[in-house]
C-alpha positions in Angstrom: 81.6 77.0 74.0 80.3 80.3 75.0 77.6 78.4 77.7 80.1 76.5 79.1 82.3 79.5 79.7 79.4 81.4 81.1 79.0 78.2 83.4 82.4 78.1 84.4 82.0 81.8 85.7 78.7 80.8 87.3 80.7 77.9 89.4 83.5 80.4 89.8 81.3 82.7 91.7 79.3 80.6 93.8 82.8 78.6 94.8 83.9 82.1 95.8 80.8 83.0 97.7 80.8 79.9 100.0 84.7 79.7 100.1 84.7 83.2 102.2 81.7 82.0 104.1 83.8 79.1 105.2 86.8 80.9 106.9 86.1 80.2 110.3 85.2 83.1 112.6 85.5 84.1 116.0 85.7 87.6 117.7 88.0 89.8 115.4 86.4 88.2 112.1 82.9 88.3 112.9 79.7 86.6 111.1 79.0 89.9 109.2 82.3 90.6 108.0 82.4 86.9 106.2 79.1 88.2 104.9 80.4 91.7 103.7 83.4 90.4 102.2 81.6 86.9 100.6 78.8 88.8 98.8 81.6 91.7 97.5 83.8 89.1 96.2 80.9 88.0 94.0 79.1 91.1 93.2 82.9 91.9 91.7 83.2 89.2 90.0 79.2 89.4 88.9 79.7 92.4 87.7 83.6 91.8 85.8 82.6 88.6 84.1 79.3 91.1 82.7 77.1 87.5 83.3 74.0 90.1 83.2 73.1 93.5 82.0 74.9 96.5 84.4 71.5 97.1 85.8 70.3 93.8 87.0 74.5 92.7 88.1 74.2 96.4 90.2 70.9 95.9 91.8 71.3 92.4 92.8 74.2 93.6 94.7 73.0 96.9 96.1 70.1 94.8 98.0 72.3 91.9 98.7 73.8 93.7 101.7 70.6 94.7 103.8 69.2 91.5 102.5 71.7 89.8 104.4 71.8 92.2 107.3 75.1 93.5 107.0 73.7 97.2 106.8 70.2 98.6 106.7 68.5 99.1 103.6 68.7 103.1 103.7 72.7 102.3 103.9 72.2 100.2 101.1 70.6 103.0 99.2 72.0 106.3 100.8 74.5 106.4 97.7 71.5 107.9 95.3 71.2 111.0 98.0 74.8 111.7 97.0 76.5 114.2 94.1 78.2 111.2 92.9 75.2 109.5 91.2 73.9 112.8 90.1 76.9 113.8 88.7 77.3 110.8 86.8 73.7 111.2 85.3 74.2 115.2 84.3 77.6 113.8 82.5 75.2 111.4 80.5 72.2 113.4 79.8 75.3 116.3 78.8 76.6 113.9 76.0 73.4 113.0 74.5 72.3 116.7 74.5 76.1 117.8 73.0 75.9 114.9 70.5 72.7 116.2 69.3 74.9 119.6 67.7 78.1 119.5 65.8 80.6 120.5 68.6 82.2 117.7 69.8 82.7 116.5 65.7 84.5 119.9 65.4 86.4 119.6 68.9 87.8 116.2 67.3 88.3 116.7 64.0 90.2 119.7 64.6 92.3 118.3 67.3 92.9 115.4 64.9 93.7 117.4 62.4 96.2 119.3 63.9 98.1 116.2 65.3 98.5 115.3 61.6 96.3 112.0 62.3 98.9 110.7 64.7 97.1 108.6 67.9 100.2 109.4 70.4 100.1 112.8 69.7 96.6 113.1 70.1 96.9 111.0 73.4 99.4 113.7 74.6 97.3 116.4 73.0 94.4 115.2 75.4 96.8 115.0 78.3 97.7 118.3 78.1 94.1 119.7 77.9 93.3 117.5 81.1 96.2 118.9 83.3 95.3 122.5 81.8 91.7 121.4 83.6 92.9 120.4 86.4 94.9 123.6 87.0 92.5 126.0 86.4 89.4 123.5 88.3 89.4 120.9 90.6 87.1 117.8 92.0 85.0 115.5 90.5 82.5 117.1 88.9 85.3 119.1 86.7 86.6 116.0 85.7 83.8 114.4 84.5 83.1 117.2 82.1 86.6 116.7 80.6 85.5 113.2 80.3 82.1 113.8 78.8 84.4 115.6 76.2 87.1 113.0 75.1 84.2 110.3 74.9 82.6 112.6 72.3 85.7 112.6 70.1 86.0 108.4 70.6 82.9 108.4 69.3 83.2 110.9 66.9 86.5 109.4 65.4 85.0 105.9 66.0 87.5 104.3 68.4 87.1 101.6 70.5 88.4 98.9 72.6 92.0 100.1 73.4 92.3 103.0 71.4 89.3 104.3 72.8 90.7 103.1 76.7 94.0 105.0 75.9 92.4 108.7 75.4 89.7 107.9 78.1 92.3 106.7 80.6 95.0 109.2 79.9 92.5 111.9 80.3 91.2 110.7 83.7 94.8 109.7 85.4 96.2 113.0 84.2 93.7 115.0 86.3 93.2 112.4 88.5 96.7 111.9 89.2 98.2 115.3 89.2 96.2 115.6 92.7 100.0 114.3 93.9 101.4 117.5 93.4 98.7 119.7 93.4 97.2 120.7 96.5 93.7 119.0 96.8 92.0 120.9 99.3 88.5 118.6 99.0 90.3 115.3 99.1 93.6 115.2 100.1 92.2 116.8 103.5 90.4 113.5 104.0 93.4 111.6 105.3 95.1 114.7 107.0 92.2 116.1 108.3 91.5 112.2 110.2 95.4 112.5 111.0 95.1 116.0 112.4 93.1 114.2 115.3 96.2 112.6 116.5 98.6 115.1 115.6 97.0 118.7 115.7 99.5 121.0 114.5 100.2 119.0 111.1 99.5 121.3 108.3 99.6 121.4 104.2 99.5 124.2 101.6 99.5 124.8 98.5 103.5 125.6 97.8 104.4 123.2 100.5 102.3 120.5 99.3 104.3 121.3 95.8 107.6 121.5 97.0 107.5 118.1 98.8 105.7 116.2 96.0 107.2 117.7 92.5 108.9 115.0 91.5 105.8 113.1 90.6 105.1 115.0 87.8 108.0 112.9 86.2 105.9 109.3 86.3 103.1 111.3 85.2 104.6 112.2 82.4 106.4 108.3 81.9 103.0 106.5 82.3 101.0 108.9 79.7 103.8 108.3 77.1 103.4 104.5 77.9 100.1 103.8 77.8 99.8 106.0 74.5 102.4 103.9 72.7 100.4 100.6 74.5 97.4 101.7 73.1 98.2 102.6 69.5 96.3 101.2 67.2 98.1 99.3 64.3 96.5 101.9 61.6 96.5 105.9 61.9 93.6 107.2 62.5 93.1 109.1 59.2 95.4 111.2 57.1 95.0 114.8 57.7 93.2 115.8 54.8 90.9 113.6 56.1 89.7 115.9 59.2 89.8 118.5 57.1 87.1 117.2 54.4 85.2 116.3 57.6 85.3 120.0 59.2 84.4 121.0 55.8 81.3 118.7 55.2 80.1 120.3 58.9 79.5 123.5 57.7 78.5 126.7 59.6 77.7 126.5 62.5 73.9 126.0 63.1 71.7 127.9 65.6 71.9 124.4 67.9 75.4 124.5 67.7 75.3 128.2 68.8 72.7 128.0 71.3 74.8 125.0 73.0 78.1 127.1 73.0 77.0 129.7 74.9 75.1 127.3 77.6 78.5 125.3 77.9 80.0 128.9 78.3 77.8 129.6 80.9 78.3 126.0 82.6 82.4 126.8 82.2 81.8 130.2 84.2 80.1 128.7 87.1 82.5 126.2 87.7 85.5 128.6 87.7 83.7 130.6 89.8 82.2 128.4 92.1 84.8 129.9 94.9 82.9 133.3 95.1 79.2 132.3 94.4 79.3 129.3 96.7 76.4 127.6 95.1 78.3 124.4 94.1 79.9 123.2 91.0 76.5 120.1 90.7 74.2 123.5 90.3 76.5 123.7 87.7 75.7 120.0 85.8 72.4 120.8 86.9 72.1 123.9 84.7 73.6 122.9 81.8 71.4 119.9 81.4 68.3 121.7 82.0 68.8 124.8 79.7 68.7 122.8 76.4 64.9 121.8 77.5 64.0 125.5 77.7 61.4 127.2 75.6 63.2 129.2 73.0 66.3 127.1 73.0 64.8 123.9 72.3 68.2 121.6 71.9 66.1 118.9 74.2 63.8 116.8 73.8 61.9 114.4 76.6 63.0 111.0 74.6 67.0 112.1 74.9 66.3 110.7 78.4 65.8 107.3 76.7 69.4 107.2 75.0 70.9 108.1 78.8 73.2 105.4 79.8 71.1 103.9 82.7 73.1 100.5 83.2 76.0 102.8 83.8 73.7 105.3 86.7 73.0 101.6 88.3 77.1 100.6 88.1 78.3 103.7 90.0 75.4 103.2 92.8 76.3 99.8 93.3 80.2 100.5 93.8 79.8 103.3 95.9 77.4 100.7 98.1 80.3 98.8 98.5 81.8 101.3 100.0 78.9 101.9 102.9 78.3 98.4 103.7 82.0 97.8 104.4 81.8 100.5 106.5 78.6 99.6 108.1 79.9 95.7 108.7 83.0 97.3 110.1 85.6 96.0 107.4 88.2 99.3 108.6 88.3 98.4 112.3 89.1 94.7 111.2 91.9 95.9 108.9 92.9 98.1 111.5 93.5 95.8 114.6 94.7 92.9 111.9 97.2 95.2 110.1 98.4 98.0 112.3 100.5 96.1 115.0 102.6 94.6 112.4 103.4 97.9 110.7 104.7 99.3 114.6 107.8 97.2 114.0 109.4 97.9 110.7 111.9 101.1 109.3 110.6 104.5 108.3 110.9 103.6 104.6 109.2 99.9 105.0 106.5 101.5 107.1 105.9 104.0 104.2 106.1 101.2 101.2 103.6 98.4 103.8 101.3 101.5 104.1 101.4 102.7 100.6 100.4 98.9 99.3 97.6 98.4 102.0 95.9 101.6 100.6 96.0 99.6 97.3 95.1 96.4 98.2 92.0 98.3 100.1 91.0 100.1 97.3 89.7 97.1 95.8 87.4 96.7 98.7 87.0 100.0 100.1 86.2 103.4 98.8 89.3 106.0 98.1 87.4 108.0 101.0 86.8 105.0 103.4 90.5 104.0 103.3 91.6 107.8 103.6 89.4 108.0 106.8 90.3 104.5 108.0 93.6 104.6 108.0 94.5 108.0 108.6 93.9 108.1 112.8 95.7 104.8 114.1 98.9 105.8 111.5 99.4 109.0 112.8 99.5 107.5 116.1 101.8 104.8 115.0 103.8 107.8 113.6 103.5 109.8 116.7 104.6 106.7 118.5 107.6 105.8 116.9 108.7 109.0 115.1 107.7 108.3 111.6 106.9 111.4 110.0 102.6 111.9 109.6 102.6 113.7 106.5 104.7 111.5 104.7 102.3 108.8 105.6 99.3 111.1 104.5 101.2 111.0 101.0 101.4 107.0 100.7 97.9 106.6 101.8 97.2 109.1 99.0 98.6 108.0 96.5 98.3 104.5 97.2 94.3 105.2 96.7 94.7 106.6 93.0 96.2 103.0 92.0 93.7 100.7 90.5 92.7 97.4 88.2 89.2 97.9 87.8 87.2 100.6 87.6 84.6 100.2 90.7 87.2 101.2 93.0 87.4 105.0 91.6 84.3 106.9 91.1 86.1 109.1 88.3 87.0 105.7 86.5 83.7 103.9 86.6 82.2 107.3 84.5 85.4 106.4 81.9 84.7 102.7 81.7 80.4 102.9 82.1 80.6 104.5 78.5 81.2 101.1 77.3 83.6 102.0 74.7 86.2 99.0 76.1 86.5 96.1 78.5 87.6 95.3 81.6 91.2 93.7 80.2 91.4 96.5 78.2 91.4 99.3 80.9 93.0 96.6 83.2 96.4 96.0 81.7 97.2 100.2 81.1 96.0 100.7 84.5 98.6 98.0 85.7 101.5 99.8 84.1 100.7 102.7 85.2 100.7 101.0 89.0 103.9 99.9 88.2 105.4 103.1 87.1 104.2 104.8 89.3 105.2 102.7 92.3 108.6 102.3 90.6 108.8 105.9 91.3 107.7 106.5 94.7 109.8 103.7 96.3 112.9 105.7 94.3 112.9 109.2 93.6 110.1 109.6 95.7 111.8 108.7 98.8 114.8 110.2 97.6 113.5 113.8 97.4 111.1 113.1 100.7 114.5 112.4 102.6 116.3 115.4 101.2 113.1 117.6 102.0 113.4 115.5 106.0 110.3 113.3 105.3 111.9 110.2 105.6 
């Protein structure tokens, strides 16, 4: 039963391949966009049906594209120049090196512990800690640490499979997902920054950003409830006495345990105060997995590289390639000419909502980045053109980019799910509420506020 079904996926894939080579082309859909989009369709579904290990699924479509000429091979491979990869790697090579001390047992069980055992208030507990993050740092790289964190106490409690997707996923979207309120200024800026070249004077801050976008902390709030409830698992995860015993059997802290908590202090500085030094929060991830190794602290050892998650390095290459080839085979100029005439002849508000769901249905194709920068030019001018307001549609393309099913299209997600801790269905379905929620919202009281504030 199992071959057949991994036969049927076989079939499933190659139907899929030559089905897209099929579609007839001519000047707009070129050759090498029936390419692109042919040997992404598979490498998805290569890589979602798990056929082969992360490393062999990732490579075969990393090399697929140059193979086929649809970008050069140093495209192909520019991905593992970027702090994306790197940062992924520092966050594994951190969680074996933490894992080898007591903190992250302590950091769980006494979490636990105070939440009385109960999963939804430990869900919440976690979303509180990620938005208190995501206050006090911002990008990536933060987030990733937060991560690294909550996957330690999955472990550490022994969840998996949903239970282990619901703290994972919470964690991530609350960061991730407060960026719709909070002024982003290394993201957000992608979209307005590409609109600014259309329409000059448009300009965000801080309190303005807040003022036009508070109401989204409300969904926010909705979908992190949900998908703790969704995720429950039928039995508690341990009565409190429980934790307690465990913090008890831990005993003092050892000179490991110590030695780690002051490098993690260290790492925790420089990335709050990566505004005045200017060195870069990945000096940061670099640090803090390099100090363990040094003489006199001695926390590392060369074989810790051996338990580092290495399927999951290849995963996050091989999505973000996605990403260059499409742009490389240019996939946003198709979408562009294909998509953009249509949207000139609708209503403010159907103009927002068409937008909003072409930055989700490119997401699954696309980079967040590449859409933001695709899209954000020939909208403003549509904007400009017919009076649509060009920050609202800065907004929809933003937040249109943080919906997702899978967890290639999201760099942030991919680090969640390449822990291996659950499956694609299970970080699928909570990831589909939360789309609907949160859409739910912004085509309501979204819109609602953006007409009072003169948006719409």
């Amino acid at each position: 039963m199992k071959n057949n079904k991994k036969l049927v996926q076989w079939i499933i894939i190659a139907v899929a391949f030559v089905a897209i080579k099929l579609i007839p082309t001519n000047e707009l859909w070129t050759p090498i966009l029936g390419t692109y989009l042919a040997i992404t369709v598979s490498g998805i579904l290569l890589l979602a049906f798990n056929l082969l290990n992360n490393v062999t699924s990732s490579i075969i479509l990393m090399f697929a594209y140059p193979l086929a000429k649809v970008c050069t091979l140093t495209q192909a491979l520019s991905n593992w120049t970027s702090q994306a990869i790197w940062m992924t790697l520092c966050c594994f090579v951190l969680v074996v090196l933490i894992q080898k001390t007591t903190i992250l047992e302590r950091i769980a069980y006494s979490i636990a512990a105070k939440c009385k055992g109960n999963y939804v208030a430990l869900v919440l507990a976690i979303a509180g800690i990620s938005f208190i993050a995501r206050i006090l740092m911002q990008g990536i790289l933060a987030l990733v640490s937060v991560i690294a964190i909550v996957y330690g106490m999955c472990k550490a409690l022994g969840l998996k499979g949903k239970a282990a997707a619901g703290l994972l996923l919470v964690c991530t979207f609350v960061y991730h997902d407060a960026n719709h309120f909070l002024y982003s200024a290394g993201y957000f800026t992608i979209v307005l920054s590409n609109a600014q070249a259309v329409v000059p004077e448009l300009t965000s801050s801080y309190p303005a950003f807040f003022a036009d976008n508070w109401v989204f902390i409300i969904p926010l709030i909705i979908t992190t409830v949900v998908v703790a409830l969704m995720c429950k698992p039928k039995e508690g995860l341990a009565a409190t006495d429980f934790f307690d015993q465990k913090l008890k059997e831990l005993g003092p802290w050892t000179p490991k345990d110590k030695k780690m908590m002051v490098i993690l202090a260290i790492f925790i500085v420089l990335l709050f105060t990566d505004s005045i030094h200017h060195l870069g929060m990945m000096y940061a991830f670099v640090f803090v997995i390099t100090a363990p190794f040094l003489p006199g602290i001695d926390i590392g050892e060369a074989s810790d590289f051996n338990k580092v998650s290495w399927g999951g390095i290849f995963f996050v290459a091989a999505c973000m390639t996605i990403g260059t080839a499409g742009a490389a085979a240019g996939f946003g100029k198709f979408i562009s000419t294909v998509t953009f005439p249509v949207l000139q002849n609708v209503s403010g508000k159907t103009f927002l909502s068409l937008t909003y769901f072409l930055s989700v249905a490119l997401n699954f194709i696309m980079t967040p980045a590449a859409v933001m920068s695709v899209m954000g030019e020939p909208l403003a001018q549509v904007c400009l053109t017919l009076g649509f307001s060009p920050m609202a549609m800065c907004y929809v393309v933003f937040q249109g980019i943080s919906q997702l099913l899978f967890s290639y299209e999201v760099t942030v997600y991919m680090v969640a799910f390449s822990f291996g801790l659950f499956d694609t269905k299970e970080f699928a379905i909570p990831m589909f509420v939360k789309f609907v929620i949160q859409t739910v919202a912004l085509l309501t009281i979204g819109f609602l506020w953006w007409g009072v504030r003169g948006l719409i």
